[in-house]
C-alpha positions in Angstrom: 0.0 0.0 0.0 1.8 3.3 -1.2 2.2 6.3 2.0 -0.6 8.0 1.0 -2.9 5.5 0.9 -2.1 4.2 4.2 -2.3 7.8 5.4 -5.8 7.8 4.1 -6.8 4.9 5.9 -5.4 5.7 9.5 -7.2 9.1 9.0 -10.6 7.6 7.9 -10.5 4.8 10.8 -9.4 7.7 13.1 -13.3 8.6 12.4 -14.9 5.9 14.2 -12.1 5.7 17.0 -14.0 4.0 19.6 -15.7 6.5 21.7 -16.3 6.1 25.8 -19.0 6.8 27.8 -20.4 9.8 29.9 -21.8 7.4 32.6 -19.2 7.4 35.7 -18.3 4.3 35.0 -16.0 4.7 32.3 -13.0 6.2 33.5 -11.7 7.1 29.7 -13.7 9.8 28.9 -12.2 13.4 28.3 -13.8 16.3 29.5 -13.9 18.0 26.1 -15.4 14.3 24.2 -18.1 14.2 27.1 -18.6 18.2 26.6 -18.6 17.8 22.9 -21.5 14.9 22.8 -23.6 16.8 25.6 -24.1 20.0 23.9 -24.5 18.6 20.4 -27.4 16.3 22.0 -28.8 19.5 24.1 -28.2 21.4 21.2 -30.4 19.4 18.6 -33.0 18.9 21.6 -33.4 22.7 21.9 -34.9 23.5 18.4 -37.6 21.2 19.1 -38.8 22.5 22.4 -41.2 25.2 21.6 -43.7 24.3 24.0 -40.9 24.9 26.8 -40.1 28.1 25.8 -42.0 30.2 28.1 -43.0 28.2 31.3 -41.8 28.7 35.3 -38.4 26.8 35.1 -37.1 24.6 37.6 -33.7 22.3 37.4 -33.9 18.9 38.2 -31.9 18.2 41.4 -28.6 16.0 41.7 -30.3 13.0 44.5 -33.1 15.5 44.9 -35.6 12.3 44.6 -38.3 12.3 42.2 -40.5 15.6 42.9 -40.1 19.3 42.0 -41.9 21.8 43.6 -43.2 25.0 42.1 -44.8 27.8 43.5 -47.3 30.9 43.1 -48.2 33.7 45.3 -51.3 35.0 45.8 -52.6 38.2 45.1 -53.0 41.1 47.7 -56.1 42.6 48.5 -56.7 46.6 48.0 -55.2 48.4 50.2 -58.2 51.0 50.7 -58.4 52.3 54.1 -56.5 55.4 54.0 -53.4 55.9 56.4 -53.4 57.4 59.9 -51.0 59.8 61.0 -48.7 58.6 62.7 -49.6 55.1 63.2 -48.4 52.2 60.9 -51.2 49.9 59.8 -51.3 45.7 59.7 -48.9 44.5 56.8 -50.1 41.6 54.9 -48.2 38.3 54.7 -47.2 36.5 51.0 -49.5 33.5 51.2 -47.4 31.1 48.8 -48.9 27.6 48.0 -46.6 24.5 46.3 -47.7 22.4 43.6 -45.7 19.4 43.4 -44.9 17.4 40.5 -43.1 14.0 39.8 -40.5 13.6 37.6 -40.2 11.1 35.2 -37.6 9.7 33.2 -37.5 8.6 29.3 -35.1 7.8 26.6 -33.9 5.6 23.6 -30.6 4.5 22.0 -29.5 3.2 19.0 -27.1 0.2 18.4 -24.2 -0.1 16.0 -21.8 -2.8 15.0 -18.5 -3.0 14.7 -18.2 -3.5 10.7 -20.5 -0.3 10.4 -18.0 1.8 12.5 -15.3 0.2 10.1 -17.4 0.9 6.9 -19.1 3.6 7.1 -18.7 7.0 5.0 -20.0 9.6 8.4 -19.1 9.9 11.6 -22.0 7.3 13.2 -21.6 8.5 16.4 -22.0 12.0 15.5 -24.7 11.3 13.4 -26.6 9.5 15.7 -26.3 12.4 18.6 -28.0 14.8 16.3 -30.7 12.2 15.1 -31.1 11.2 19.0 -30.9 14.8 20.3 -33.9 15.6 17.7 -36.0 12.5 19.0 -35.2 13.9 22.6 -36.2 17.3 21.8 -39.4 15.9 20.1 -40.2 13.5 23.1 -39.6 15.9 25.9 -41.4 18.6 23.9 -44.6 16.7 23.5 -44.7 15.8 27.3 -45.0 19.4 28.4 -47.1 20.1 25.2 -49.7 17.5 26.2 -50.0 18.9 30.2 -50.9 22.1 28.4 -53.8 20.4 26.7 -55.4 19.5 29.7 -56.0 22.9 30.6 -59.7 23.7 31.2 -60.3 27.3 29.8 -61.4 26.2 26.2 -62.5 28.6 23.1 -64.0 26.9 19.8 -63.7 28.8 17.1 -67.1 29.7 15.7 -68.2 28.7 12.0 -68.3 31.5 9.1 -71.1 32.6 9.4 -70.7 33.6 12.9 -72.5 30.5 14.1 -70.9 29.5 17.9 -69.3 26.3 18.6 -69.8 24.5 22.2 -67.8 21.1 21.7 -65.2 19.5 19.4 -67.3 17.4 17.3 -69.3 20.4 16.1 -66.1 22.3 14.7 -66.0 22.0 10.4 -63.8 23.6 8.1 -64.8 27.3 8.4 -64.0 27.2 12.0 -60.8 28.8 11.1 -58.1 30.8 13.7 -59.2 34.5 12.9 -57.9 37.6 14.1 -61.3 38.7 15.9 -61.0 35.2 18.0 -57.3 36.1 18.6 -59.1 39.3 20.2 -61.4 37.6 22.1 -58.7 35.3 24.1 -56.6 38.4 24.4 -59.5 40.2 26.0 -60.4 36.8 28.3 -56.4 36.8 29.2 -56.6 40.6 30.3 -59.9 40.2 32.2 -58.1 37.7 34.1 -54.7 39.6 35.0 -53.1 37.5 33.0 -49.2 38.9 33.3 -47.4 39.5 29.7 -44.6 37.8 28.5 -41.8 40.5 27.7 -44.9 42.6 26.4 -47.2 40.3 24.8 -49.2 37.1 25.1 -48.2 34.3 23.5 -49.2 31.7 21.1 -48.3 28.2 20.1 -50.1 27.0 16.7 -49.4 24.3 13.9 -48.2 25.6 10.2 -52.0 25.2 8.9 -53.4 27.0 11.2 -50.8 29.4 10.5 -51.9 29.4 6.7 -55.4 31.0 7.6 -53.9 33.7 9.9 -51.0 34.9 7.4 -53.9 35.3 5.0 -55.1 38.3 7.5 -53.8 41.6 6.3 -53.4 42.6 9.6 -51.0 40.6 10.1 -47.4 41.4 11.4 -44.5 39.8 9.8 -41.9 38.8 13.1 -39.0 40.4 11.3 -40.7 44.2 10.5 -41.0 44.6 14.2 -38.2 42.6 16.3 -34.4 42.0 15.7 -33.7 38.2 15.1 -31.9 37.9 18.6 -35.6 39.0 20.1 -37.2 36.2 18.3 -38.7 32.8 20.0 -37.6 29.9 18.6 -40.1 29.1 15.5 -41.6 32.9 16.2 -44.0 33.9 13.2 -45.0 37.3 14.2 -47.7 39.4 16.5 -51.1 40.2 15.8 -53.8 41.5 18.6 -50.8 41.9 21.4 -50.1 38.2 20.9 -47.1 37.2 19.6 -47.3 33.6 17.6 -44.9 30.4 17.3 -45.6 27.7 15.1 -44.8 24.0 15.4 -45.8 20.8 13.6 -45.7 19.3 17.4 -48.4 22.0 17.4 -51.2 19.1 18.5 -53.7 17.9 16.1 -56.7 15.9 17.6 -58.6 13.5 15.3 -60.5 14.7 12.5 -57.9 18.0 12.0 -58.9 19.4 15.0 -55.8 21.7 16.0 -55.6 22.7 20.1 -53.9 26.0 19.6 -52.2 27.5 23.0 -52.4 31.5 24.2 -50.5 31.9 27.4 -49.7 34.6 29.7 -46.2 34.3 32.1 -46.6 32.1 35.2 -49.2 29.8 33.2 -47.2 26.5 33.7 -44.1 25.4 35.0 -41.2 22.8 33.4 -38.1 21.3 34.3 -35.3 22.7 33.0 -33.8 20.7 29.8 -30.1 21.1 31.0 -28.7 21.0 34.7 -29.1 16.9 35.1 -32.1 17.0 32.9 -30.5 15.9 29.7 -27.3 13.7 29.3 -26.1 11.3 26.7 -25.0 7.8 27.1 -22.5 6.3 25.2 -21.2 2.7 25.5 -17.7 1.5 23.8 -17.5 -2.2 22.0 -16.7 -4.7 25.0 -18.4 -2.7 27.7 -21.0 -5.1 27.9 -18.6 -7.7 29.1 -20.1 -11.7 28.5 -23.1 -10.1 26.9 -20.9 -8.7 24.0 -17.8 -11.0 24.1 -16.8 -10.4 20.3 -16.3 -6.9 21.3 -19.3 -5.9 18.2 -21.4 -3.9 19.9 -21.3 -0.3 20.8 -24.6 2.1 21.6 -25.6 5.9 21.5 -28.5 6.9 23.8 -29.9 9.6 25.8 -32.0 9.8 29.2 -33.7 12.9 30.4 -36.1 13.6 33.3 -39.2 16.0 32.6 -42.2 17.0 34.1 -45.0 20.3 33.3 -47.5 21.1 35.8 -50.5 24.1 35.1 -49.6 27.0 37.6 -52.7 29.2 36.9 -55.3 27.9 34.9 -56.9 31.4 34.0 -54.0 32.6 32.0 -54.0 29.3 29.7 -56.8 29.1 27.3 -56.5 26.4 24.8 -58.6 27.4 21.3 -59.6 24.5 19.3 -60.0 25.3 15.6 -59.9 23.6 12.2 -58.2 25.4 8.9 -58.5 25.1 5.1 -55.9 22.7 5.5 -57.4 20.2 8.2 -57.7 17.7 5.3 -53.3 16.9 5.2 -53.4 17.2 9.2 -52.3 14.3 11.2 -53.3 13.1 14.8 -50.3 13.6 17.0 
């Protein structure tokens, strides 16, 4: 084999060098490798959660046992009676009450042999973070998305003709997301306090929904009125003091039926991603001991622990609708 060729080989086997683990077990793992994997995983993860966004964060504790606690404080009553000179009145206490909420754990992994690492064109391992980060992102996602759903301040969109909806089965394809109903959530929000995030409500929808509100010449695009670094992840734009995301984790219920989310700050709370939430798990050829003992094994997974919990119902409203699309809409 000529220099070069052999040069060429070391450097394309130097691709699939066996990488270690993350777990404390494995004592070969360098700080940068285990740095490197983490934030590529936490890193793909991230694009996906848009229903994480803009909930009451709390980290997941190191041996902290399974339950996080968040809290709310209740609101003071007016202070009416006027002052007396001189004398200083009865102060009023914080009355703070917890919600608790259990943690729970998922994950996946993939599997892949030793003639792949030897064979293949990519970095597997690499490949398989970002694939496995977006499956966490997705998974994680959709477990805070569907606490959300549960809420119990419901709007149904009315029908064309101005025709009002009371139930699910009674939507049909005129019962569109409209700026007059973005109004009338916006107006149920304020009526109910509901706090402002950074200045505005905000919205989660799918892309078809999306279609029949871009349609609305009053419309906002998100980049004539914000900078890019001001933007949510998967922002769209503002309309009625709401600003609106978009997501095909947006859900769909059966018959495209889409439950469309308008929240106000303090609505819900969820763990935070990073901070022992999130790690990835990699296991070299051999690790498996008896279980592997042709050394032809290795795996790429990840684990991370999440829970959502509604803070204050009143400033969650979910608004079920169809769209023009409903017909290419998928139950997710």
């Amino acid at each position: 084999m000529k220099d070069f060729e052999k040069t060429m080989f070391v450097v394309c086997l130097q691709l699939f060098a066996e990488p270690n683990t993350n777990v404390t077990t494995d004592t070969g793992l360098s700080v940068e490798n285990k740095t490197y994997y983490d934030k590529n995983l936490i890193e793909e993860a991230k694009a996906n959660l848009v229903h994480d966004q803009f909930g009451q964060k709390r980290n997941i504790p190191k041996n902290g046992g399974k339950k996080i606690e968040f809290r709310k404080f209740a609101s003071l009553p007016k202070a009416t009676t006027p002052l007396t000179e001189g004398v200083t009145p009865n102060g009023k206490k914080l009355a703070a009450t917890s919600i608790e909420a259990e943690v729970k754990w998922y994950g996946d992994y993939v599997v892949q042999s030793d003639v792949l690492e030897l064979t293949a064109i990519d970095n597997t391992i690499v490949e398989a973070t970002k694939v496995l980060g977006r499956q966490a992102g997705m998974t994680l996602d959709t477990v805070v998305r569907n606490v959300l759903q549960g809420g119990t301040n419901v709007f149904y969109a009315p029908k064309s003709d101005g025709t009002p909806v009371t139930s699910r089965d009674d939507l049909d394809n005129t019962c569109k997301m409209t700026v007059d109903l973005v109004n009338r959530v916006v107006a149920f929000l304020k009526k109910n306090n509901a706090p402002k995030i950074n200045g505005f409500y905000v919205a989660i929808i799918h892309p078809l929904v999306a279609y029949d509100l871009l349609s609305d010449p009053l419309w906002i695009d998100a980049h004539k009125y914000a900078t890019p670094d001001n933007i949510y992840e998967g922002e769209l734009g503002k309309v009625g003091g709401v600003r609106f995301v978009e997501s095909t984790e947006a859900k769909i219920y059966s018959d495209g039926v889409f439950g469309c989310l308008f929240m106000g700050d303090g609505a819900y709370g969820t763990t935070e991603v990073e901070g022992g939430g999130l790690q990835t798990i990699i296991k070299q050829k051999g690790s498996a001991g008896t279980a592997d003992p042709l050394d032809q094994r290795s795996s790429i997974g990840w684990k991370g622990g999440k829970t959502a919990e509604i803070l204050v119902e009143p400033y969650l409203i979910r608004v079920e609708c169809k769209s023009a699309l409903s017909d290419q809409a998928e139950e997710n």
